[in-house]
Phi, psi and omega in degrees: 000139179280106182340357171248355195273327186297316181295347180268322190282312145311325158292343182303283189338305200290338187284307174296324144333293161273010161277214277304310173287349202306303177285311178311288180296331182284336163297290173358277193280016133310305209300288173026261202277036160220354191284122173299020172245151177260116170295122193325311170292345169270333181284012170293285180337306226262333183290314190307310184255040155045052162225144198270099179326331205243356182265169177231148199216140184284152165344288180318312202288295196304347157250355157268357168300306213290277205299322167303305175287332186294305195291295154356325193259009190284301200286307213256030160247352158272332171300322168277003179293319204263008177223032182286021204246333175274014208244179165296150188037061150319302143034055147077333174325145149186163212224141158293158163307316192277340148336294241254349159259338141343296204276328206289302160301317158344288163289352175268299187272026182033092181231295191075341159337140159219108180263016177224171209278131176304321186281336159311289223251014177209125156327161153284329179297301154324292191289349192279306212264308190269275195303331185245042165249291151008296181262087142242327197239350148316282184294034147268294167331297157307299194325293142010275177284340165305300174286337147308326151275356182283303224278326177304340184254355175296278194265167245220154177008058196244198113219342154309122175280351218111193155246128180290316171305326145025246157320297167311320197263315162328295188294337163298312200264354182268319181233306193282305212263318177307283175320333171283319173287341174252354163288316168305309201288328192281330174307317191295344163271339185277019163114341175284101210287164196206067180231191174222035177247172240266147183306140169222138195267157203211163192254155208248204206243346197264352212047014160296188171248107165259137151292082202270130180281132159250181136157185191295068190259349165300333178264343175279328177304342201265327169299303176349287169278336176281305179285007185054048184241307166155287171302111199282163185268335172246153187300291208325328175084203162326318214280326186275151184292318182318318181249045177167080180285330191236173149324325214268267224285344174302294171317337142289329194242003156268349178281339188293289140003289198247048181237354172271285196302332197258348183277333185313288218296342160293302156336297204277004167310292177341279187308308197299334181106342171231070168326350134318294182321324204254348179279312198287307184303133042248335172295338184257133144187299202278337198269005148301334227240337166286305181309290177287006154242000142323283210288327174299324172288356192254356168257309170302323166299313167294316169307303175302021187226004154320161176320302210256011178092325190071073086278005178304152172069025173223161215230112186305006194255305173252008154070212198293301206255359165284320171323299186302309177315316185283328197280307164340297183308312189297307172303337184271001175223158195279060181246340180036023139293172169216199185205022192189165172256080201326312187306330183271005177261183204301186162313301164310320208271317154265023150278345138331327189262000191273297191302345153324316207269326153010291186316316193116022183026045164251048181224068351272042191004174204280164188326132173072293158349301199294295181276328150331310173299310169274341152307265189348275178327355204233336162296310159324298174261017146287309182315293171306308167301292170330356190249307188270358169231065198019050201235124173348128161295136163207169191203119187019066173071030175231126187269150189248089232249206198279331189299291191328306205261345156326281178320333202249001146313284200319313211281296129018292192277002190291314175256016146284001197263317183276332179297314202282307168327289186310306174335292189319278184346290168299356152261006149275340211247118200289338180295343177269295153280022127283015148261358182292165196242314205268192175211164178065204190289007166281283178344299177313283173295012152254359149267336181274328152328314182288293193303322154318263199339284184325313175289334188256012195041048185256315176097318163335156169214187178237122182286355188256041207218106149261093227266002223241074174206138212292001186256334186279310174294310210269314160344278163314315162296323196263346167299322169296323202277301181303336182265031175231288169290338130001251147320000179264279163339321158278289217289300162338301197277339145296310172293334174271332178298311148356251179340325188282304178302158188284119155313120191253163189254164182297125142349169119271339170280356160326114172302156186254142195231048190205348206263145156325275198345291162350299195281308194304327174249006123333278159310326166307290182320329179282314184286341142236013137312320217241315154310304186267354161302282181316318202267328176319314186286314194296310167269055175227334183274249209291296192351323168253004122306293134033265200269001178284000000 
């Protein structure tokens, strides 16, 4: 069978997966987040931490919950990074302080950066007790504020958004931690280990020495990915066969990735009362998403058919065109594994996966992260529409006035503000360009690759950016906090404006928000926003690598 046939038969296979869950889950979790009844373990949850299940909290409250709890998991997972050399199954890990603030916001805003070698800078205890309790309740958290703005555009002349604890304890133990448990076992059959034993050094072929790392990875890998999150238990990410051995277990864990975010837009179909609504957001979500693993495989396929082949930096097990599948997705989501090494692929093809993240990574973007993101956008282009062909903007019956559409700007510039500053910077600033591998416009995108992944809370990186310096982390920590908590904070503050309005009923005068047109400036608007923000940079990066 031919590398273009395999490679076709594989997006079939993943596409039709996720067309099978698509409607069941995505129905699921509507029931999820509107069912009055509590399940007996959770009403455990809510007496154990005192919070009352039946009150509802307004925008302000419900965004000071989600940051007060995110900063609390800041603090005491950096504490436990800087204090793993006491704690059990130690076995020599320790992290600088400024790392370890690094890693510690990183993993709180499902970022996933890693400016340490994963098997190296984190204990097994660490990675088990701190990092993949981290990644359960980041993508919850997102999950969370999504529905939290689904409900500002649901209900009518209010102000309650809900309960964030809630909301938090549902998507874990309802959506998140099931679907996770079963994801493991399948990894864990498809060859991905799942032990505590002890390193052991083995004579390589070459007669040198490796260390082989054991520890719990199946069950972090399945989160890893199911949560958009990111982070490898090994440097190598996807790429090492301990957490992706096969063919079998790569395709699991790009379906895993994208089976929460592309399942949303039937939820927020559900809720809204018109499942059309949720059909046009998952049509502009796939054909971005169709697009931009056109132009990556097709640059990775044109490089690989080069003098020298085009692989370096691809992990000879899953060849071209599963790599271009996987770095699209990851990038098209916050999850920023990976299974290939972005620096090494082509110009297009990695500027392709930069300008994913670009996008603002909502095709589909990561749990909750995703579907927020295209609502903004879809708030953007009622707007714009409603202007050229002179008609109220409204979006499923909420009119989209001067308040609205400030906030849903603000939240829209938070993370080009932060990427083109920290860039500029770094390309002045000698603590930044010394750590670059290239020079000229590889350079440029590898620095600029880096502060995106940060900003958009993706965690990818081009490995030849060597970021672990206290001026890179703490940056790079404060682009992950803002570019998360940022944009939340606004879309909360959007959703109370929402909730305040009398739901109006549709129209003839209504723009219709559900017809191919709809989608067709849909996707335009997101793409040139993200185009004229974006391109002066893009073409000075790959782009004049590219045509150099």
């Amino acid at each position: 069978m031919s590398d273009t046939v395999s490679g076709l038969l594989t997006i079939a296979v993943l596409v039709a997966a996720l067309a099978i869950v698509h409607v069941p889950l995505g129905n699921w979790m509507a029931k999820v987040f509107t069912d009055e009844r509590h399940w007996r373990g959770e009403r455990l949850v809510y007496r154990l931490v005192r919070v009352d299940p039946t009150s509802e909290q307004r925008w302000t409250t419900y965004a000071v919950a989600v940051v007060a709890f995110s900063v609390v998991g800041v603090v005491l997972l950096f504490l436990v990074l800087v204090l793993q050399s006491v704690l059990p199954l130690a076995r020599g890990a320790a992290m600088n302080v400024d790392t370890a603030v690094n890693t510690a916001v990183s993993f709180v805003t499902n970022t996933n950066w890693q400016s340490y070698a994963g098997e190296a800078g984190t204990s097994p205890f660490v990675q088990t007790v701190g990092l993949t309790v981290q990644n359960f309740v980041s993508p919850a958290v997102g999950l969370a504020v999504a529905v939290a703005l689904v409900r500002g555009l649901v209900r009518s002349s209010g102000a309650a958004l809900g309960n964030f604890w809630v909301d938090l304890v549902r998507g874990l133990f309802r959506v998140i931690v099931p679907i996770a448990l079963v994801g493991a076992v399948v990894l864990l059959l498809g060859g991905v280990i799942q032990n505590l034993t002890e390193p052991t050094t083995v004579t390589t072929l070459s007669g040198g020495h490796q260390v082989i790392q054991g520890g719990l990875v199946a069950s972090q890998e399945a989160i890893k990915e199911l949560g958009t999150n990111g982070g490898g238990y090994f440097n190598a990410n996807s790429a090492h066969p301990f957490e992706n051995p096969n063919a079998f277990t790569n395709l699991v864990e790009i379906f895993l990735l994208l089976v929460i975010p592309f399942s949303l837009p039937r939820t927020y179909g559900v809720m809204v009362g018109d499942r059309r609504q949720g059909w046009t957001v998952l049509g502009f979500m796939a054909t971005l998403w169709v697009l931009m693993l056109s132009v990556v495989t097709w640059s990775e396929v044109h490089a690989a058919s080069g003098p020298l082949a085009g692989m370096e930096g691809k992990e000879l097990r899953f060849g071209v065109w599963p790599s271009a599948l996987f770095a699209t997705s990851t990038t098209a989501t916050s999850t920023g594994a990976v299974n290939s090494m972005h620096e090494s692929f082509s110009a297009l093809g990695g500027g392709g996966a930069l300008f994913n993240m670009m996008l603002g990574e909502l095709s589909p973007g990561g749990v909750g992260t995703g579907l927020y993101s295209a609502l903004l956008v879809a708030v953007l282009t009622v707007f714009l529409a409603g202007l050229m062909v002179g008609r109220t903007p409204e979006l499923v019956g909420k009119q989209i006035g001067r308040r609205e559409i400030t906030l849903t700007a603000l939240a829209v510039l938070v993370m080009p503000t932060l990427v083109l500053a920290f860039t500029g910077i770094g390309m002045v600033a000698p603590l930044v360009s010394s750590q670059m591998l290239a020079t000229g416009p590889h350079g440029l995108t590898e620095v600029m690759y880096a502060y995106t992944s940060a900003a958009n809370n993706n965690g990818s990186a081009f490995a030849g950016f060597s970021a672990d310096t206290p001026y890179t982390n703490l940056t790079l920590a404060l682009c992950m906090f803002l570019g998360r908590f940022a944009p939340i904070v606004l879309v909360l503050a959007l959703a109370g404006s929402l909730v305040a309005q009398r739901r109006r009923p549709i129209t003839a005068g209504t723009l219709p928000t559900h017809t191919p047109t709809f989608i067709g400036l849909f996707v335009g608007v997101a793409v040139i926003v993200g185009g004229l923000t974006f391109f002066p940079a893009l073409a000075l990066g790959p782009l004049a690598e590219a045509l150099s």
